[in-house]
N, C-alpha and C positions, 0 to 999 in steps of 0.2 A: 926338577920341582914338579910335582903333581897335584892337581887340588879337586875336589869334588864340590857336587854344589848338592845340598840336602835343602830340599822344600818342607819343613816337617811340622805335624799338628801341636807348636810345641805348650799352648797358650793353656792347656786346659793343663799339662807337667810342670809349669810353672809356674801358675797358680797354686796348684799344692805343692809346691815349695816353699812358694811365700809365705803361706800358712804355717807350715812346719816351720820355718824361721823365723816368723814372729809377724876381578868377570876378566872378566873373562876378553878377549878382544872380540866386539863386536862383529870381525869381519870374519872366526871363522865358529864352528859349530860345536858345542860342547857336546864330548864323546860322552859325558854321562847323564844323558837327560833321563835315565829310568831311575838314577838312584837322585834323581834333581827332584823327581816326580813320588818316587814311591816311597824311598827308605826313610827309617826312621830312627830315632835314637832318642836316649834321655840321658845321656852324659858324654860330655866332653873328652872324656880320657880316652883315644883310640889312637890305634897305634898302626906300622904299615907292615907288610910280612918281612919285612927286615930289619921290625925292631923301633925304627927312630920316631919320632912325635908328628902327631897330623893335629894341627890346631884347629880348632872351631871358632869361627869367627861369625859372630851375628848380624844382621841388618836387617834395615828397611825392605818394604815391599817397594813399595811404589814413590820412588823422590828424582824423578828423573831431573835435569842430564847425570845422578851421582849413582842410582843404584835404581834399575828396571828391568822388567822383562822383554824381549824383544821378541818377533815376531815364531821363533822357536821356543818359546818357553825357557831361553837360558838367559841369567841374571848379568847384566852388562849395564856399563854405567861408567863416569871417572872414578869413580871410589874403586869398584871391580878393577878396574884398569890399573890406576895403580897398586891394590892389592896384589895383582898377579904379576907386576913389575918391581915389587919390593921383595916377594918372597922367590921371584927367579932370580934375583942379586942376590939373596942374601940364603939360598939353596933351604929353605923353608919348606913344609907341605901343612895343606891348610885344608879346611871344608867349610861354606859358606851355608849358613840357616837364615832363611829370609823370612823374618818372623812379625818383621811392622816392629817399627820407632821403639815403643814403648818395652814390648815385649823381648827389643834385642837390650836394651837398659839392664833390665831384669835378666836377662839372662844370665849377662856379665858378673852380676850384681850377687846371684844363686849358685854361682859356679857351673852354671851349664852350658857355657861358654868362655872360648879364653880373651876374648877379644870381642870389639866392636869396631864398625867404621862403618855410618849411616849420615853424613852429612850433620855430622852432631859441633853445635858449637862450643867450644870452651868455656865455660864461666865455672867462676870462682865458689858458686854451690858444686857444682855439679864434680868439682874437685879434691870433695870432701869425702866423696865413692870413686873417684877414679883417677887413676892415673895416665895423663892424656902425654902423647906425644908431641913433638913439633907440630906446628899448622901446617897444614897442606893446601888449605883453601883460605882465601879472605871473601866473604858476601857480602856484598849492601842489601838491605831490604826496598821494597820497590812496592808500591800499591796499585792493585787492577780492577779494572771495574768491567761493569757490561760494554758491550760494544758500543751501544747507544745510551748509554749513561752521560747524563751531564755533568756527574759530580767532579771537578776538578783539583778539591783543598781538603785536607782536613775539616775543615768548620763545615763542610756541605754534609758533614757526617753525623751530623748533630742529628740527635732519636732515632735514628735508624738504626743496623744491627750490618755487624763486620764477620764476617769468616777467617779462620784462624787454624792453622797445624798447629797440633800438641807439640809442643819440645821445639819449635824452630825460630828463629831469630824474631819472624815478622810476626808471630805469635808472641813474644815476648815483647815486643816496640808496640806491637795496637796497645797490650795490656798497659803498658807505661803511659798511653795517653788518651785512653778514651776515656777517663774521669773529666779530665782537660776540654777536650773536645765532645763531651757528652754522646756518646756510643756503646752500647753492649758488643759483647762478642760473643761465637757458638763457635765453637774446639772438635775438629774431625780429626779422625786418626791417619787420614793420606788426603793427598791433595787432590786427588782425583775427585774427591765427593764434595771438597772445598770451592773448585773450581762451579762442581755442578751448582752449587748452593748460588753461586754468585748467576750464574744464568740462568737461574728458574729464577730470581727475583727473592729468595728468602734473605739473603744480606745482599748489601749495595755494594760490596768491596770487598780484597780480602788483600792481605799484606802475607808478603813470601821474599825467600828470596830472591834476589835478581836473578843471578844463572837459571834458577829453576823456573823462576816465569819466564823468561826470555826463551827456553828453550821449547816450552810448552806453545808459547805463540806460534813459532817456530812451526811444530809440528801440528799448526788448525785450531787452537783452541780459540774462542771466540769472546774472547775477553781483549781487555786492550791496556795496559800498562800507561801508568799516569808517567806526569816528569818527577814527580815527588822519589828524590834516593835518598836512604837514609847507612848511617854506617851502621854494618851489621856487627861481623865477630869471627874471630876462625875456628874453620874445623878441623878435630884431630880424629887421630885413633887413639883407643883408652882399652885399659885393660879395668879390672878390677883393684881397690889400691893396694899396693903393698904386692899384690900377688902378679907373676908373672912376665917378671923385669928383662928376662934374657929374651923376650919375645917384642916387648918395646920397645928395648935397645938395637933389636935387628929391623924391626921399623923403622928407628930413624935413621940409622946406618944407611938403610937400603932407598930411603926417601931423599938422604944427601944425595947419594949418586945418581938416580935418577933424574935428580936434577941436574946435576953437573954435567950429566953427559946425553940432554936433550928430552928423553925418555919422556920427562916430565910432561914439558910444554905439547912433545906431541900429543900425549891423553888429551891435557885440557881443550887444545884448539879440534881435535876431532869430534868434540862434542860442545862445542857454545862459540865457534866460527864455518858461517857459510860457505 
């Protein structure tokens, strides 16, 4: 199995599409960090010198412990992990475009991509464009505040304003209750700026997921996670509907065994236990 990782400018190609239509293991060093960095492409359809199919699979930038950059510029995460442990079961070759939330949606969505796996949770809209795999992951959302923040409850949230990731769970739980509990919210496209909003003082809070805040404290963030957990939802991999079933199928194939035969739990506990 072989996979490449393409970093590519893909946002302003698929945009004009839309128009027209209406990791790696952490511990060792991606041999292709120039074509991670440089190469570029606008379609999915690539093939390897002998012939057989090289998938493109979209993601996230920044959603760590699932899908990040590490301190080499190569994309590593639990997502990465078991991406790269589904397709060495299942004799697959793939290339990774880390293109941010939205844009790996869309990509699947345009056919500029065969696949996605960005800590995407399953619901029943989002079912109606793809076709998702088994879960892989279950999240609780979790809400965090400044370090020195009093705020303790829901109701301390009253007129103030919440920070929010587009497309993720804790973003879709604020939206479900801040009529309730009278609160706005402001929607960043990574969590990185979400986080920052909540310590410079522009929102008082911001709801994520567990793993991904927990891991974020983890590594220095200076926010602090309330006791408030809510059930979140799981995450799959999804293709496009209808299109690209035999790459699904060896997803879940390859996601059984991984579990059965430990693979699994190692990823997970390598990245969300001390």
């Amino acid at each position: 199995m072989k996979k490449r990782f393409l970093a590519i400018a893909m946002a302003a190609v698929l945009a004009v599409s839309a128009l027209g239509c209406g990791a790696q293991d952490s511990s060792k060093k991606d041999t292709s960090t120039k074509a991670n960095k440089e190469e570029t492409t606008s379609t999915n359809e690539t093939d390897t010198k002998d012939g057989s199919k090289v998938y493109t699979i979209a993601t996230d930038t920044t959603f760590a412990p699932f899908e990040f950059q590490n301190a080499d510029g190569d994309y590593v995460g639990i997502d990465m992990d078991i991406l790269e442990a589904v397709a060495k079961d299942q004799g697959f070759e793939y290339e990774v475009n880390a293109v941010g939330f939205d844009a790996a949606l869309l990509a699947v969505e345009v056919g500029q991509a065969d696949g996605v796996i960005a800590g995407m949770s399953i619901t029943e809209e989002r079912k109606n464009k793809f076709d998702f795999s088994d879960s892989y992951y279950s999240a609780d959302v979790c809400m965090a505040v400044a370090e020195d923040s009093d705020i303790t409850k829901y109701e301390d949230l009253k007129g103030k304003n919440v920070a929010i990731k587009t497309g993720t769970n804790g973003a879709d739980f604020a939206n479900s209750i801040k009529d309730e509990y009278g609160f706005t919210t402001t929607e960043f496209a990574d969590s990185s700026n979400m986080y920052q909003d909540v310590q410079v003082g522009n929102s008082v809070a911001c709801f994520e997921d567990y793993p991904v805040m927990a891991y974020a404290v983890q590594q220095g963030l200076n926010i602090k996670i309330t006791d408030y957990r809510e059930a979140g939802s799981d995450y799959g991999f999804a293709v496009s509907k209808g299109e690209n079933a035999e790459l699904l199928k060896m997803f879940n194939e390859g996601l059984a065994n991984i579990k059965a035969n430990g693979k699994f739990d190692e990823i997970v506990d390598k990245y969300t236990k001390k």
